[in-house]
C-alpha positions, -999 to +999 in steps of 0.1 A: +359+781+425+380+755+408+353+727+415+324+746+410+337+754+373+344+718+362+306+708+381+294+732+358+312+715+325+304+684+338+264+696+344+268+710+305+275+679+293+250+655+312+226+681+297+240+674+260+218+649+238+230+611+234+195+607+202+230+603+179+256+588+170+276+620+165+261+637+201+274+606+216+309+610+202+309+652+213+296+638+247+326+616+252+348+639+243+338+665+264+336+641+294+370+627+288+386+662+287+370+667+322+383+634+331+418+643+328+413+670+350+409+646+377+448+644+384+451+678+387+421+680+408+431+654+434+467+678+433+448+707+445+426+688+469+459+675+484+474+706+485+451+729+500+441+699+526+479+702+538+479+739+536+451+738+558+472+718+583+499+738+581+469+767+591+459+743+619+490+738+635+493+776+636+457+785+648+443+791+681+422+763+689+389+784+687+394+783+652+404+748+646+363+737+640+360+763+614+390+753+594+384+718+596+344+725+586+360+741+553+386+710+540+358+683+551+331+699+531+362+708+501+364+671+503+327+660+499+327+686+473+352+667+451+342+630+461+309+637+446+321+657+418+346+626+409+314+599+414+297+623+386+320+622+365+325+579+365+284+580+367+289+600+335+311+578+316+294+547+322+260+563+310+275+572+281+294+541+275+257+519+279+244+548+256+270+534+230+263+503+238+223+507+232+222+530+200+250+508+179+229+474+191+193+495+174+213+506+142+231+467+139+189+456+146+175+481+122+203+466+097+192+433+099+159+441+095+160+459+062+179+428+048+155+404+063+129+431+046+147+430+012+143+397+016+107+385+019+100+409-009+120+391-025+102+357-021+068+378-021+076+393-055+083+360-071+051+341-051+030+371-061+017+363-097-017+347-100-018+314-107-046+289-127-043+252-114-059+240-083-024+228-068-006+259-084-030+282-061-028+257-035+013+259-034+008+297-038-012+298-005+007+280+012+040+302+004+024+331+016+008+315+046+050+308+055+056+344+043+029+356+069+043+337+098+081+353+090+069+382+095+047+379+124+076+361+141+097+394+127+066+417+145+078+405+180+113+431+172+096+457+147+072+467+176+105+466+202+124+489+176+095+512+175+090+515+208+134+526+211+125+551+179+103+566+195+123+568+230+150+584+208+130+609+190+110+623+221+150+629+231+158+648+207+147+681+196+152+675+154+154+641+131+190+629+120+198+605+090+198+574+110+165+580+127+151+584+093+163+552+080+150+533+110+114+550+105+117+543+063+128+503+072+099+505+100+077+519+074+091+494+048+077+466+069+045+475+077+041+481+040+053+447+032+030+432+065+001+447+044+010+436+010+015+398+026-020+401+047-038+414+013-026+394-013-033+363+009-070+368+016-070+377-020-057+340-033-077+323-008-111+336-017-102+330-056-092+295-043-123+285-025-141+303-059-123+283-084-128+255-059-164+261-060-165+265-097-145+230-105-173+214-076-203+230-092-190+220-129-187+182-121-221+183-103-235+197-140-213+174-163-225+145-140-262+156-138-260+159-179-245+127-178-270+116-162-299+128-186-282+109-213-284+078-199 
């Protein structure tokens, strides 16, 4: 009966969510109280495995099979309930392991974020020389590839968000951060793409313009002579 209570605590608790921080922290508690039941589980074990020899040694022999049947499969019971519970705490330890590494990831990318709209804010303003435009371009053309590059993660940490929310039955703080930095990128993505088709078709324009207003001073130029 003893067992099959703390299988059942230990069943409750694989069950529990790990989508948080917080659920990982109740998780480990729980598991670690079970844990330190383990002592006094191996006692009993012991115990009622020499009780039961004591039985033997005092039992007709017809009854020897039975006995034995019942501390071998008293045994099993707590071999596999002891394997549970290590299986437990190393899924929950790698669970630690995997949520703080997507929060330190989700970190980095809202400073790389903050970052390029930083440099996109101050490249953004339209510009009227050839090689002003022409620098301008070119900043944004670097902007573009840094976040491409960046793409190669954002789509990894989407694809984890999404692993965590189908996991959980509600939203928590951090999973709304990760989704307003996600959605802070693609924003910026869009921004980048936009702006930069933008400057290059006013480019080629006022490239075309300049080309077309040589072609007429030198055609009038020519008339005069």
């Amino acid at each position: 009966q003893w067992i099959e209570d703390v299988s059942n605590r230990l069943s409750t608790a694989q069950s529990m969510s790990m989508s948080t921080q917080a659920d990982i922290e109740i998780k480990i508690k729980t598991i670690n109280e079970l844990l330190l039941v383990k002592d006094e589980g191996f006692n009993k074990v012991h115990n009622i495995v020499e009780l039961g020899q004591s039985v033997l040694a005092n039992t007709a022999a017809s009854g020897h099979a039975v006995i034995v049947a019942e501390i071998q499969d008293l045994q099993s019971q707590w071999s596999q309930l002891v394997a549970r519970l290590a299986e437990s705490r190393v899924e929950v330890d790698d669970s630690i392991s995997k949520w703080s590494g997507f929060l330190d990831s989700i970190n980095q990318l809202q400073l790389n974020v903050q970052s390029m709209e930083k440099i996109f804010n101050a490249v953004a303003p339209i510009q009227s020389q050839s090689n002003e435009k022409r620098a301008q371009i070119d900043k944004l053309r670097n902007l573009d590839e840094k976040i491409r590059v960046e793409k190669i993660e954002v789509e990894n940490l989407k694809a984890k968000l999404q692993t965590i929310l189908l996991s959980s039955a509600s939203q928590n703080q951090s999973t709304l951060q990760a989704q307003d930095v996600l959605g802070q990128f693609d924003s910026l993505e869009t921004k980048v793409k936009t702006l930069l088709q933008e400057r290059e078709l006013q480019f080629n324009d006022h490239k075309s313009f300049r080309i077309a207003q040589e072609n007429l001073g030198q055609y009038i130029q020519r008339c005069k002579d």
